[in-house]
C-alpha positions in Angstrom: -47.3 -2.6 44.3 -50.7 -3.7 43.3 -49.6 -4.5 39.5 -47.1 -6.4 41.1 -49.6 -8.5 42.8 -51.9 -8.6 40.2 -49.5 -10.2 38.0 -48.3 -12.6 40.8 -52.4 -13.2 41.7 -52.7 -13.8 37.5 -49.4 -16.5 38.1 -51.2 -17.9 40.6 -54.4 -18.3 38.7 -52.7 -19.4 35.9 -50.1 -22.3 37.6 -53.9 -23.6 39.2 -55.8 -24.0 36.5 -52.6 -25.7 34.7 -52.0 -27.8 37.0 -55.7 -29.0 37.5 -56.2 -29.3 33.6 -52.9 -31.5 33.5 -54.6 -33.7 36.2 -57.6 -34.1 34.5 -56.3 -34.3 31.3 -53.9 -37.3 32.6 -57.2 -39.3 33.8 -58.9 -38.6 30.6 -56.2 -40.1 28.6 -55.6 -43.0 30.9 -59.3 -43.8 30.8 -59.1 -43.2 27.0 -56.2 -45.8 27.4 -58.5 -48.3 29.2 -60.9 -48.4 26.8 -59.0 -49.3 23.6 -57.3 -51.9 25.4 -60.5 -53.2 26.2 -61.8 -53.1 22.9 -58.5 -54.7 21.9 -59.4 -57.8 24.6 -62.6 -58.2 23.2 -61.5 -58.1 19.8 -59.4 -60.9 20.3 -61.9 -62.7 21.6 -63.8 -62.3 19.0 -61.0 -63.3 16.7 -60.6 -66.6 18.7 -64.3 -67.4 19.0 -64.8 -67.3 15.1 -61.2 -69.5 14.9 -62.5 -72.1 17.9 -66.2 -72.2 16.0 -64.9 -71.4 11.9 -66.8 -74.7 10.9 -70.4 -73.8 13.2 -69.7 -70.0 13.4 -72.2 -67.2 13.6 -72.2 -64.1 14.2 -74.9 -64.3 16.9 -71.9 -65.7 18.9 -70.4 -62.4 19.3 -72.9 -60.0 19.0 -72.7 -58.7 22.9 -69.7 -58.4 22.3 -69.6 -56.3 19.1 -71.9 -53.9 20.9 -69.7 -53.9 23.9 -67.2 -52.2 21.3 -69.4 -50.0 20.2 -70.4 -48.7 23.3 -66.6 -48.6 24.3 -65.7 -46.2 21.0 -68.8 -44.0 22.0 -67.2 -43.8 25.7 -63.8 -43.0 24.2 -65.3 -40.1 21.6 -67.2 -38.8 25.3 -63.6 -38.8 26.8 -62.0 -36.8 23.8 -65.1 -34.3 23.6 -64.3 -33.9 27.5 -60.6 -33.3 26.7 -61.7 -30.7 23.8 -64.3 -28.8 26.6 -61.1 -28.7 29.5 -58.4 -27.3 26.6 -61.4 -24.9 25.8 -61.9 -23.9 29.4 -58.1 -23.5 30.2 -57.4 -21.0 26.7 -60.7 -19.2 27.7 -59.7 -18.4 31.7 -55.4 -18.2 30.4 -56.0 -16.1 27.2 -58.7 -14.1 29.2 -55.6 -13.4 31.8 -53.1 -13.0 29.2 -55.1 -10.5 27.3 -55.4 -8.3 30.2 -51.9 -8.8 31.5 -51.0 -7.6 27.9 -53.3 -4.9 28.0 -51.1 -3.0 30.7 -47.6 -1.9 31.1 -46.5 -2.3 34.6 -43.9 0.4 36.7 -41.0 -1.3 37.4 -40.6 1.7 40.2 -44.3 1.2 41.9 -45.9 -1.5 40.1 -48.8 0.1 39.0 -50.5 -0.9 35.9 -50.6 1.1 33.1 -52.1 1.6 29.4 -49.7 0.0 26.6 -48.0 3.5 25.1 -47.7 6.3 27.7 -43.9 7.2 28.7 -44.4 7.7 32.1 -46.0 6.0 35.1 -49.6 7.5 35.7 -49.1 6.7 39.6 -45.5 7.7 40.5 -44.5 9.5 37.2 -41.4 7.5 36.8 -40.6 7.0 33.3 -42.2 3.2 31.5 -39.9 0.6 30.3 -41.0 -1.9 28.0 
C-alpha cells in the first residue's frame, strides 16, 4: 500500500508543479506578448514621425523612443530566459520523480515498491508483473 501512495503522492507532485509551470508559463508569454506589441506601437510611431517630419527630420526626434525599444527587446529576452529557468525547474523536479518511479516495480497484490528485475514481491512474495 505504501507504493501505491507513493506513486499517487509522485501524481500529486507532478499534476502541481504542471499546473503551476502552465500558469506561469501563460503570464510569461502574455507579458512576452505585451511587449512586442509595444515595440510594434512605438515603431509606428516612429514610422509616422519620420513621414509627418521627412523634409526637417532627425533622428534626435525619436531617440527615446528607439531606446524605449531596446529596453523593451531586453525585457522580452529576461522573459524567455525566465521561461527557459521554469522548463528547467519542471524536467529537474518531473524527471527526478520519473526516474525513481522507473527505478521500482510496484506489487500489484500489496503495493510495495520493488527493484526493476526480481520475480517476486520482496514484501508479500506474490509473483511481479511488469
Amino acid at each position: 500500500m505504501a507504493g501505491f501512495m507513493d506513486s499517487v503522492n509522485r501524481g500529486f507532485a507532478t499534476f502541481n508543479v504542471k499546473t503551476s509551470n502552465f500558469m506561469e508559463a501563460s503570464k510569461l508569454r502574455a507579458a512576452i506578448t505585451n511587449k512586442e506589441t509595444e515595440i510594434a506601437d512605438i515603431m509606428r510611431y516612429i514610422g509616422e514621425t519620420v513621414y509627418l517630419n521627412r523634409s526637417t527630420f532627425s533622428t534626435s526626434m525619436v531617440d527615446q523612443q528607439l531606446n524605449d525599444i531596446k529596453v523593451k527587446y531586453d525585457e522580452i529576452e529576461d522573459l524567455k530566459r525566465q521561461m527557459s529557468e521554469l522548463e528547467a525547474t519542471e524536467k529537474n523536479i518531473i524527471g527526478s520523480a520519473s526516474a525513481s518511479a522507473e527505478a521500482k516495480v510496484f506489487c500489484q497484490q500489496c503495493g510495495a515498491p520493488n527493484k526493476p528485475g526480481g520475480k517476486f514481491c520482496e514484501k508479500c512474495g506474490s509473483q511481479l508483473v511488469y
